[in-house]
Short mmCIF file of the C-alpha atoms (twelve columns), coordinates in Angstrom:
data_MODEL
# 
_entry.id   MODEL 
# 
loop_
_atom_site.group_PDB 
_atom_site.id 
_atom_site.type_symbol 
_atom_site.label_atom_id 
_atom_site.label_alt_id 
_atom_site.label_comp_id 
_atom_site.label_asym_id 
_atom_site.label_seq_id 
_atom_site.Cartn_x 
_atom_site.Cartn_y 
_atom_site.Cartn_z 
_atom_site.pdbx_PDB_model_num 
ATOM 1  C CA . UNK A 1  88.434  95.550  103.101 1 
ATOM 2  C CA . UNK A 2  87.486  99.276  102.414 1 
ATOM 3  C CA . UNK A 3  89.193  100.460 99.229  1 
ATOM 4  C CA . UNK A 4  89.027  104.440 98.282  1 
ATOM 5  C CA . UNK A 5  88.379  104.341 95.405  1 
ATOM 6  C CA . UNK A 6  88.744  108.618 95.069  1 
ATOM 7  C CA . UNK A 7  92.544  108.087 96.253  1 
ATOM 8  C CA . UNK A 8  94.937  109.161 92.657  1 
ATOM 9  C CA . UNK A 9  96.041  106.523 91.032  1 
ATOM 10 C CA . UNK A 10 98.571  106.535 87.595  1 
ATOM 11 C CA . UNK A 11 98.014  104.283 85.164  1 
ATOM 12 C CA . UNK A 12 101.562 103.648 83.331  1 
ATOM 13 C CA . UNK A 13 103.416 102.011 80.136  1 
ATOM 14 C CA . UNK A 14 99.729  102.544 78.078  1 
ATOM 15 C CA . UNK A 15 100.462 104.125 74.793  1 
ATOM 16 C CA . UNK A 16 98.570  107.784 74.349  1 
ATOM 17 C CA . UNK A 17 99.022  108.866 70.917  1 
ATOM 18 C CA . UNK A 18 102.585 109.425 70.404  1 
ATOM 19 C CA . UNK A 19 103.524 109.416 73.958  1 
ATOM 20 C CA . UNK A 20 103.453 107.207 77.109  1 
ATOM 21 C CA . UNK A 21 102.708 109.393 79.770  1 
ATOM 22 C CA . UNK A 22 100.888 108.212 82.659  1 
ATOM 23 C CA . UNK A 23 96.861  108.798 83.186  1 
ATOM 24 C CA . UNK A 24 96.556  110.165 86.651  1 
ATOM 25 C CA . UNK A 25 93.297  110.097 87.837  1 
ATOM 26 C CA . UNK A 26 91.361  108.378 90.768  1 
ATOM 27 C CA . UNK A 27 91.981  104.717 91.479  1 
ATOM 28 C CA . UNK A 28 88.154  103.997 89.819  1 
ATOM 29 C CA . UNK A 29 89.279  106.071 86.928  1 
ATOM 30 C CA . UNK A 30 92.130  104.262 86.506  1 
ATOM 31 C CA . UNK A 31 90.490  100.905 86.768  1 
ATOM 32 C CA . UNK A 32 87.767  101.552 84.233  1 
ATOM 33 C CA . UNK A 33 90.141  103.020 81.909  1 
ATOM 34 C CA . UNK A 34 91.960  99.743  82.183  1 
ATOM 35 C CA . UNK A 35 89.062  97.632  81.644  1 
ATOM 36 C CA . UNK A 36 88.551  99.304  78.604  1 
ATOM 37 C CA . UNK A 37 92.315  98.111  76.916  1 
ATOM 38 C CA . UNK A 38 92.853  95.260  74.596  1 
ATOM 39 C CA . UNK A 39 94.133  92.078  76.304  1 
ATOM 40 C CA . UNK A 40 97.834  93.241  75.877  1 
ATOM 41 C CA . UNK A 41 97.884  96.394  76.574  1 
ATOM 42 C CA . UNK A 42 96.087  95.290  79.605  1 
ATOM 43 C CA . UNK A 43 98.793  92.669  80.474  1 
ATOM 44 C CA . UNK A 44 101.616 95.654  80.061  1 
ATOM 45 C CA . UNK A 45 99.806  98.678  82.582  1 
ATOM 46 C CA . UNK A 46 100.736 98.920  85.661  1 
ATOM 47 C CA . UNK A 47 98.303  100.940 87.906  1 
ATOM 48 C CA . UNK A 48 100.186 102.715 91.414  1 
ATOM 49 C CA . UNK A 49 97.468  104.572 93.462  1 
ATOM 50 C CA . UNK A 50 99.047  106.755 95.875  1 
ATOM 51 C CA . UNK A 51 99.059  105.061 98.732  1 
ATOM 52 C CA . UNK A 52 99.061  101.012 99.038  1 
ATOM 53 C CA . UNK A 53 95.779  99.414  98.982  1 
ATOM 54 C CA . UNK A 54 95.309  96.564  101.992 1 
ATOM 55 C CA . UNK A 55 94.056  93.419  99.573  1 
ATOM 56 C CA . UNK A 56 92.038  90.394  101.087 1 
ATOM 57 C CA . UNK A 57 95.006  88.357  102.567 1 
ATOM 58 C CA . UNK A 58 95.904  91.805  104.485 1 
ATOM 59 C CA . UNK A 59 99.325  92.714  102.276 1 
ATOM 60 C CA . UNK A 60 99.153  96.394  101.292 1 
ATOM 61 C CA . UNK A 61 100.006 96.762  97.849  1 
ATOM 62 C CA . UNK A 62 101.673 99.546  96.327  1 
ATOM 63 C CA . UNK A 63 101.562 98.677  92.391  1 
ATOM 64 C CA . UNK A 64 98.961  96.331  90.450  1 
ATOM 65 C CA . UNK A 65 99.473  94.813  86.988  1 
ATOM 66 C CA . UNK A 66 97.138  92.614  85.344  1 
ATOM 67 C CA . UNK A 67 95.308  89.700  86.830  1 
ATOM 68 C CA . UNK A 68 95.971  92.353  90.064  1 
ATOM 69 C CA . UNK A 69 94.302  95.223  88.860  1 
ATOM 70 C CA . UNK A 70 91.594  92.804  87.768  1 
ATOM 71 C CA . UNK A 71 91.010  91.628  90.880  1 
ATOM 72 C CA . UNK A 72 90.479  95.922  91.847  1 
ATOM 73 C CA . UNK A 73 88.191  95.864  89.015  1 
ATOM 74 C CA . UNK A 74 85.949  93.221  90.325  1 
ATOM 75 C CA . UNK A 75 85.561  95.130  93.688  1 
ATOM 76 C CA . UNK A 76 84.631  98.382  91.800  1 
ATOM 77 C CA . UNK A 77 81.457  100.121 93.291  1 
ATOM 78 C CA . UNK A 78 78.254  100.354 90.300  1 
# 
């Protein structure tokens, strides 16, 4: 599996002072910025890159939320 990890990626429903807006940035960005969240915010974000990313059992997938975009984070390159 070969992710790319510059692809855009949003990362929704995360509060950002006052507003909710999604982060768009590059799927990496969006899964560090994730990692750093408190437990429930992390369990409310949703993170949809902009094209579906082909997981280990071969599905594409075209929106992660949380033990999903954990599973992203544990593939991120150092």
């Amino acid at each position: 599996m070969s992710i790319d990890w510059h692809m855009s990626a949003a990362l929704e429903n995360v509060p950002r002072g006052e507003s909710e807006l999604p982060e768009v940035t590059s799927l990496a960005g969006a899964v560090r910025a994730w990692t750093m969240l408190d437990g429930e915010m992390q369990g409310e974000a949703v993170l949809t890159p902009e094209r579906p990313v082909e997981m280990d059992d071969g599905e594409p997938v075209a929106a992660f939320s949380g033990e999903a975009i954990r599973a992203l984070a544990e593939r991120l390159p150092k």
